[in-house]
N, C-alpha and C positions, 0 to 999 in steps of 0.2 A: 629788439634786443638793444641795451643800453649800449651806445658809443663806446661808455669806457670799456665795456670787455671786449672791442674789436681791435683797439689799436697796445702798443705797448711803446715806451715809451723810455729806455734803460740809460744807467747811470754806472760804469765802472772806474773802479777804484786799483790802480797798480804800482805796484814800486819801482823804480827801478835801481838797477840792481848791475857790481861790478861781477868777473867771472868766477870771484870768492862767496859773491851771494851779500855783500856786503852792500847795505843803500848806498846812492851816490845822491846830493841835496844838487842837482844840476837844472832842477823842471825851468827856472828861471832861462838859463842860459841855452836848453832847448828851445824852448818860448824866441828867444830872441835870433838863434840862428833859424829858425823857420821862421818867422814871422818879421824880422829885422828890426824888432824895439821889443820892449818886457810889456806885456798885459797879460791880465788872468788868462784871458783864454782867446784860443787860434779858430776861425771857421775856418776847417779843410775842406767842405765841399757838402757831405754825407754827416757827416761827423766835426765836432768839436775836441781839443784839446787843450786842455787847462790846467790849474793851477788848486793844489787842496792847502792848508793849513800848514804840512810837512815836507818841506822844499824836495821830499825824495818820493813826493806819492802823485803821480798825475791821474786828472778826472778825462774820460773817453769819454763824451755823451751823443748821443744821435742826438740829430738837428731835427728830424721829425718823426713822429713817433711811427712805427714798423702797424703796419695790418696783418703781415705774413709773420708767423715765425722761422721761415727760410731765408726771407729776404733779413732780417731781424742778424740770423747767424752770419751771414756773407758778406755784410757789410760792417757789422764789427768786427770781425777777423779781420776781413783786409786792413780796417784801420789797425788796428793791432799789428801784420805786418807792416803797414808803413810807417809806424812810428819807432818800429824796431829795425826796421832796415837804415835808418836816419842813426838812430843807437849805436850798430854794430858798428857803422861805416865810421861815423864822427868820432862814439869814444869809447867801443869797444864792449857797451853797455848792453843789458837783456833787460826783462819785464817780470816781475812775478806777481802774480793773484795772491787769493787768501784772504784770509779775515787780518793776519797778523805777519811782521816780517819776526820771522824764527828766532834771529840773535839781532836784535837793534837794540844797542844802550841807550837809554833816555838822555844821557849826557853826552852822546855823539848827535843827537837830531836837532838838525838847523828850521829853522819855521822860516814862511814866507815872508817876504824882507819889502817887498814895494807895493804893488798899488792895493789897498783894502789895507794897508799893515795898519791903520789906524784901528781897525774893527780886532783883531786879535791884541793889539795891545791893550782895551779895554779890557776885554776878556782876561787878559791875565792880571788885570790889577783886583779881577774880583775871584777868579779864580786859579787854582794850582796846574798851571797849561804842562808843568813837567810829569805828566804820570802818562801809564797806557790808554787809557781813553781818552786822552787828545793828540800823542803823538805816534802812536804803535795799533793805529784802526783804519779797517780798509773795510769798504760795504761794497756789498751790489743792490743798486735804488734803484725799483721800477716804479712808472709814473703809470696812472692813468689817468687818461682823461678824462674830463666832466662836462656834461653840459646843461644842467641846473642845477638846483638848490635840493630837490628830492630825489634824485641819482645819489646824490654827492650821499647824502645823507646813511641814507639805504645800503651804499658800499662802505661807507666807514663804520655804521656799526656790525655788518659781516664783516666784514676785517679784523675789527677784535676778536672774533671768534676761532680764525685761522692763524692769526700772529701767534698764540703762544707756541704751535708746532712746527714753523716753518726755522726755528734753529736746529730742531732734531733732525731735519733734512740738510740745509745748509750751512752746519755749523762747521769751519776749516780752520778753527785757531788754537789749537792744541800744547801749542811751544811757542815759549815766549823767553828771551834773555839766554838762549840757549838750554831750556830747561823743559821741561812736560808740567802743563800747570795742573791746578788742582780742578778745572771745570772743561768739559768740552766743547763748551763755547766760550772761548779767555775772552775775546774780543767783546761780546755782552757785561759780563762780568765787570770789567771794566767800565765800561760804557751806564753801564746802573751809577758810581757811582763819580762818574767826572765833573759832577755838575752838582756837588752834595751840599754846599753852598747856598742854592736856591733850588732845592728840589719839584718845584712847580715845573719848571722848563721841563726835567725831564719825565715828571710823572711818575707814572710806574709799567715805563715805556708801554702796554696796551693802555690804550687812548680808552677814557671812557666814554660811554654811550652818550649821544646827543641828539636831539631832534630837531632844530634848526641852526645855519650858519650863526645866529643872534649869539646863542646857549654857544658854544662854539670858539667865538671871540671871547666872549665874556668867562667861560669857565676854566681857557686854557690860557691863550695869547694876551688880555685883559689880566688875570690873575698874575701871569708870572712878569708882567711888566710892572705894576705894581711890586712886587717884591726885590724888583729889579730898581725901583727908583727907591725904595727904602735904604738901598744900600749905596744912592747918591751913582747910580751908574750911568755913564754919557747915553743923550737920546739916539745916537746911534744902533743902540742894542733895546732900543725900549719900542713897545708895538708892531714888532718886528714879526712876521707869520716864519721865517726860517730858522729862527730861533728853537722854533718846538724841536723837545728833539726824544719825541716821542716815537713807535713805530712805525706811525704811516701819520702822515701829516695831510692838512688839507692847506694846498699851495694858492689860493684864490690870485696870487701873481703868472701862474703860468696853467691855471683853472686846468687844475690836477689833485690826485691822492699821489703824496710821495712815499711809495714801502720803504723803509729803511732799517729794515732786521734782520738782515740776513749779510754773512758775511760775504765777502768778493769770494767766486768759484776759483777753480783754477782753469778753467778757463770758457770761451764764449760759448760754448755750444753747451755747458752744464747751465749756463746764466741764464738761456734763452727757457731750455727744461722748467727753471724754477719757473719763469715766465710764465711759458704753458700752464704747467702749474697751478698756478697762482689763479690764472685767467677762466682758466676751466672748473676748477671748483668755486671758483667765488657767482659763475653762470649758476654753476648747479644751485648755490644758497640760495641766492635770490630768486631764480624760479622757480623753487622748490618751498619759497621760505617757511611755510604751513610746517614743512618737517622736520625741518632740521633747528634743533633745540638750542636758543642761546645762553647760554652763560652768566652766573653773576658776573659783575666785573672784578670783582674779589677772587674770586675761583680760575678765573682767567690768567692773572696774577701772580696766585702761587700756581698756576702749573709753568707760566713760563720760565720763574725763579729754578722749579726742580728740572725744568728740561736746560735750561742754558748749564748747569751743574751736571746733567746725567745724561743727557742726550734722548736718545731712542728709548733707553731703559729707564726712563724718567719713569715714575709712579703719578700720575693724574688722576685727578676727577673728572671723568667725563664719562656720560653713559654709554657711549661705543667702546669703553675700553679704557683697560686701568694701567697700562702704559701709553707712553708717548707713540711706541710705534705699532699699537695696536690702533690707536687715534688716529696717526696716518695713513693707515693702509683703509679707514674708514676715508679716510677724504679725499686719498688717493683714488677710489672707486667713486665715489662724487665726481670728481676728474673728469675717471675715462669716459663716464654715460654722457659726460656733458661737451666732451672735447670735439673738435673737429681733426678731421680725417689727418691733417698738418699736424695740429698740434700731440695728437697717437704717435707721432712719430718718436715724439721728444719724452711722453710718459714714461717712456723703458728705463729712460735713465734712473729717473726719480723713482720707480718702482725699485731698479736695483742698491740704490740710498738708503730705502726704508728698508730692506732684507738683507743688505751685504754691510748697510753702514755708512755715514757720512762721510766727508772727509777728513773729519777727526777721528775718526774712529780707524779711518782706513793709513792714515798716516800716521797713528801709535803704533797697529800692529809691525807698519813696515819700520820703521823706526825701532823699535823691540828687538825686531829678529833679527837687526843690523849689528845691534848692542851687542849681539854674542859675540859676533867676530871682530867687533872695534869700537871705537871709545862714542860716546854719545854725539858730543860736536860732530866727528868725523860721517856718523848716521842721520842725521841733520842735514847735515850740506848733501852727501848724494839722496836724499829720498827729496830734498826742497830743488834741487839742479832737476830730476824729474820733473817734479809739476813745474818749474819754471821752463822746460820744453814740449808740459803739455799744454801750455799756454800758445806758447809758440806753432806749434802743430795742430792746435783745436781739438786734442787728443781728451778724450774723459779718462780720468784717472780712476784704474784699477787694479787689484790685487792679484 
């Protein structure tokens, strides 16, 4: 069995947040009372804490990638409370998940101010850093590992074939600016179009098919460097592999696939789920691969366009099924054949996702039925002050 389906390797993305629900742009000045000077990021031991783009969103990442998805949950939660018991005591602060924070004005968010500020100030001389796909986006990235050139391979193109449907699963970004957007994945939405300037970078976030590292460099990272020096951009951003900011990246610096499609859950134990997930049907593809039918990469494309817009009830082309959550309850069953006894454990979640709803889905209705008895904001803040204690409790949010 390939290495990479043994280990996992996660990346979350949290805001924090006053007891109005309001960002606080503090990560720097956490950064410096933990750690006693400013740098990107803190080793705590198990875990890292660092530093995103929007001085109000800090990155958790394991130091090494988990085998277990138990041990995977217990030690990001704990991180999770000790960075929130540091919060509570110092300034009174909490943590909220999600794709998106609910009410953040784009002309209240402060960006990173010290070390790397060089690399963000290029970036904004070539593009518009004031919109929601760069200041109002929160992911949960999971890594695998690699350990050649035809693993690597092999899992990046199953991977396109599973990225279009993992938003109808984990898509959490419903409200944005204090409003209900128009897609039930805002945070995607967004994210399509933050980079329209040089559209190479982003692609059409499914990574297209490739057959070796060579193809790889040259049709992704090579291409959009190129269209990055046309536009006279510092070599800073130029042959850069973390620039792509495609669905799943191949990270040849920390010799991994980075997933990056899926919004922040609301909290660890949904994260770990996607994980599962993720790990056990991508087994099932590859050992199975004789059967399971791949896609154009055009086809792929438009279905993720209509699932990031419609979610579950997305209409697709694919031959198990002409929704989105008829497609996943196909690969959800891929899954459980291929899961381990651990990871059955975390299925249920993602099974009750595909039948009861995302957490877009599951956050409009509670949001709806709040509206009758009080004004929208007011339904807002009490259903986001929930998920921001099931963050805190490792609570899965439901109806």
């Amino acid at each position: 069995m390939f290495r990479t389906l043994q280990v996992l390797g996660p990346e979350h993305e949290f805001s924090i947040i006053d007891e109005k629900l309001q960002p606080l742009p503090i990560v720097d000045k956490v950064i410096k009372d933990v750690h006693g000077r400013i740098v990107n990021n803190v080793d705590l031991g198990e875990f890292s804490f660092g530093k995103e783009l929007q001085a109000h969103v800090a990155e958790f990442k394991a130091n090494q990638p988990f085998d277990s998805p138990e041990v995977f949950e217990e030690i990001m939660h704990n991180a999770v409370l000790r960075i929130l018991e540091f919060l509570e005591k110092r300034y009174g602060a909490r943590l909220l998940g999600l794709g998106m924070h609910p009410s953040l004005l784009l002309d209240k968010v402060k960006v990173w101010s010290h070390r790397d500020r060089q690399i963000y100030e290029a970036l904004s001389r070539i593009f518009n850093l004031n919109q929601h796909g760069w200041l109002n986006i929160q992911s949960f990235q999971l890594n695998l590992p690699l350990e050649n050139e035809f693993e690597a391979v092999r899992l990046y193109n199953a991977l396109a074939n599973l990225l279009p449907y993992l938003p109808a699963i984990a898509a959490s970004s419903p409200i944005y600016e204090s409003k209900i957007g128009d897609y039930v994945d805002n945070r995607l939405h967004f994210y399509l179009v933050n980079q329209a300037e040089i559209p190479s970078i982003t692609g059409d976030i499914i990574p297209e098919y490739v057959s070796s590292f060579e193809e790889y460099e040259k049709t992704t990272i090579r291409q959009y460097s190129e269209d990055l020096a046309k536009v006279h951009a510092p070599r800073c951003l130029l042959n850069k592999e973390w620039l792509n900011s495609r669905g799943a990246v191949i990270r040849f610096d920390r010799k991994a696939i980075e997933i990056r499609i899926m919004d922040e859950q609301e909290c660890v134990k949904s994260d770990v789920a996607l994980s599962c997930f993720i790990r056990a049907t991508l087994r099932g593809i590859l050992q199975h691969q004789e059967e399971f039918e791949y896609l154009p990469h055009n086809v792929l494309v438009n279905n993720l366009r209509v699932v990031i817009r419609d979610g579950l009830d997305a209409l697709v082309q694919h031959p198990k099924g002409t929704t989105a959550r008829q497609v996943c309850r196909y690969l959800h069953r891929i899954a459980w054949e291929n899961a381990s006894s651990e990871e059955k454990k975390y299925l249920g979640i993602i099974k009750r996702r595909i039948e009861e709803g995302n957490l877009s889905d599951l956050i409009l209705k509670e949001v709806t039925k709040r509206v009758l008895r009080t004004d929208l904001r007011e339904a807002i803040f009490t259903v986001y002050s929930s998920l921001a204690s099931s963050l805190e409790r490792n609570r899965v949010y439901t109806l």
